[in-house]
Each structure stands twice: as C-alpha cells, then as structure tokens.
N, C-alpha and C positions, 0 to 999 in steps of 0.2 A: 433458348434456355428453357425449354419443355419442363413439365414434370409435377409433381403436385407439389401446391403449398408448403414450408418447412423442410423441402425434400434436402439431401444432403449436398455439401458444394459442389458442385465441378470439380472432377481431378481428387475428392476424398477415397481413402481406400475401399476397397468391398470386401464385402468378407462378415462374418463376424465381430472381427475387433473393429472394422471400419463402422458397424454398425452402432456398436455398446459409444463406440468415442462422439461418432455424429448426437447419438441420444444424450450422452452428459454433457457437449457444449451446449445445446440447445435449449437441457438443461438450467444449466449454469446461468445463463442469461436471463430466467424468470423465474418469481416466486422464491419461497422458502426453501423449493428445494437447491435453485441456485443460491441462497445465502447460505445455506450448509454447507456446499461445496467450497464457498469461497472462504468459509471461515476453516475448513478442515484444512484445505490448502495454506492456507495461511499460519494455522497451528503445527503442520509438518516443515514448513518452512522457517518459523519461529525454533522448533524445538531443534533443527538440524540445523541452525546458526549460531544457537546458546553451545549445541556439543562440539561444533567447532572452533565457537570462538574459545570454551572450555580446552579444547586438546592443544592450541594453536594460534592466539592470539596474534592478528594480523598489523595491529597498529590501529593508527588512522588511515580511514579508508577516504576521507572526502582531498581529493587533489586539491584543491584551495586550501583550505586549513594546511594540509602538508607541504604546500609551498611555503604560506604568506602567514601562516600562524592564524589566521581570521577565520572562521565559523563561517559558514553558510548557512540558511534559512533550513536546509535542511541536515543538518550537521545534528546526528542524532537519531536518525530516521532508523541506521541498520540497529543501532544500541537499544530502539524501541523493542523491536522485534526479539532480539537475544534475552531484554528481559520477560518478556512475555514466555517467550518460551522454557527462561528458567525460573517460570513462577514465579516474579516479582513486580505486579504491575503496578505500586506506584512509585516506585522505580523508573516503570518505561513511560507513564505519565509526565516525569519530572526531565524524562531524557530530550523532548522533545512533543506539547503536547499536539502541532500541528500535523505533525505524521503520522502519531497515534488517530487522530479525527479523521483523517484521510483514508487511510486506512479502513477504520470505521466505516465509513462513507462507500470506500469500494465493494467492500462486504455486503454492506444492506443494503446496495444499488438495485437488485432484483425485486426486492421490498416496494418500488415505484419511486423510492429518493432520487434516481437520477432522472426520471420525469419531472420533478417539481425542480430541480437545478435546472435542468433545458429550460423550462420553460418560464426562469429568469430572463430580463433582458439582456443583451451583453456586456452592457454597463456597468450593469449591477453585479454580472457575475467580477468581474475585473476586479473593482471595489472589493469585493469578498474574499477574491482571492490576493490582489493587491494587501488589502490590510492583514491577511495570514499570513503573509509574507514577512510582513515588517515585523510585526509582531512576532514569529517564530524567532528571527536575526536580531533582535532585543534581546528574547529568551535566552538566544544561544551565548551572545555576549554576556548577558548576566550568570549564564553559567558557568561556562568555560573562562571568563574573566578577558578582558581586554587586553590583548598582547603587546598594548607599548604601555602600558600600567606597570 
C-alpha cells in the first residue's frame, strides 16, 4: 500500500472531482474546517427535513413508538433536526435534548472532543452513555406521556 502519507484511498476516483472529494473528507475529519463542514451538512440536512416534513408530514417515524405506543430514548432525534431547520431551537431542545448533545458532539468532534471521549475508559464511557440513555427515555415519557395513562 505505497504512497505518501494522507494519500487518497485505494480504489477512490481520479480525476478532478476524485481529487476536490479526497481533499474535503480529509478535510472533514480535522479542525475547524471539518466542524464547518459538518455543521453546513447538518444545516442542509435540517432545513431539507423541516421542507419536507412541511410538504408531507410522514407520521412517526420511530418503529417502536409505532408499534407499542412507547417512546424510545431516541424518539425525537428526527423532530430535533426539522426544528432546527425551521428556526426554532428551543423547540428542538425540548424535542429531545440528547440527540440535540450528540449531534453537537459530532460536529465539534474535529475540534479534538472526540480525543478526550477516546481517551475515557470504557467504563466510564458506558456510564455516560448508559445514563443518556435513561435519561433521554424519562424525557421522552415525560413528554409524550405514558401510553397505559
């Protein structure tokens, strides 16, 4: 596997556009200029879920809830995003605020926040995310109300 350091992967396209796409993942993956990217992505993703769920309201999307009536921990996560994108975030605060944090967290990951996450034990990560967990499935119960109430 020759090649200089950083070079592009095995089997990526050449050309041009193979060129501009190698340089923005590589990109994407450090510094500010990958937290740019990932927020931009994320704000064309937000505002193209708000104009959809606008033209076309899908329902509930989470298969659990749609079965069994119950809220999943992350029940709220897509409703995060639609608000964000239709300008109203404490709205998508209130929709779900662990998916919002996550979220967050994926964005700034270039920033070196997912170095200092690594380089938790794994214990501790569990715990972390174990307690977001529960805590999100409270939230969502407290919001959506408990279905044999």
């Amino acid at each position: 596997m020759g090649g200089a350091p950083g070079a592009a992967v095995t089997g990526a396209p050449k050309g041009a556009l193979g060129g501009l796409t190698s340089r923005t993942l590589t990109a994407a993956r450090h510094g500010p200029t990958g937290t740019l990217l990932r927020v931009a992505a994320m704000a064309i993703a937000a505002v193209g879920a708000a104009w959809i769920h606008r033209a076309n309201d899908p329902g509930v999307l989470c298969p659990l809830r749609a079965i069994t009536q119950i809220p999943c921990p992350l029940c709220g996560g897509t409703t995060v995003f639609i608000e964000l994108g239709s300008g109203r975030p404490a709205q998508a605060v209130l929709a779900n605020p662990v998916a919002l944090t996550g979220a967050i967290g994926v964005a700034v990951a270039p920033l070196g926040v997912a170095g200092r996450w690594w380089a938790l034990q794994p214990r501790t990560r569990a715990w972390v995310l174990g307690t977001a967990l529960v805590g999100s499935e409270l939230w969502q119960l407290a919001r959506l109300g408990l279905p044999w109430v």
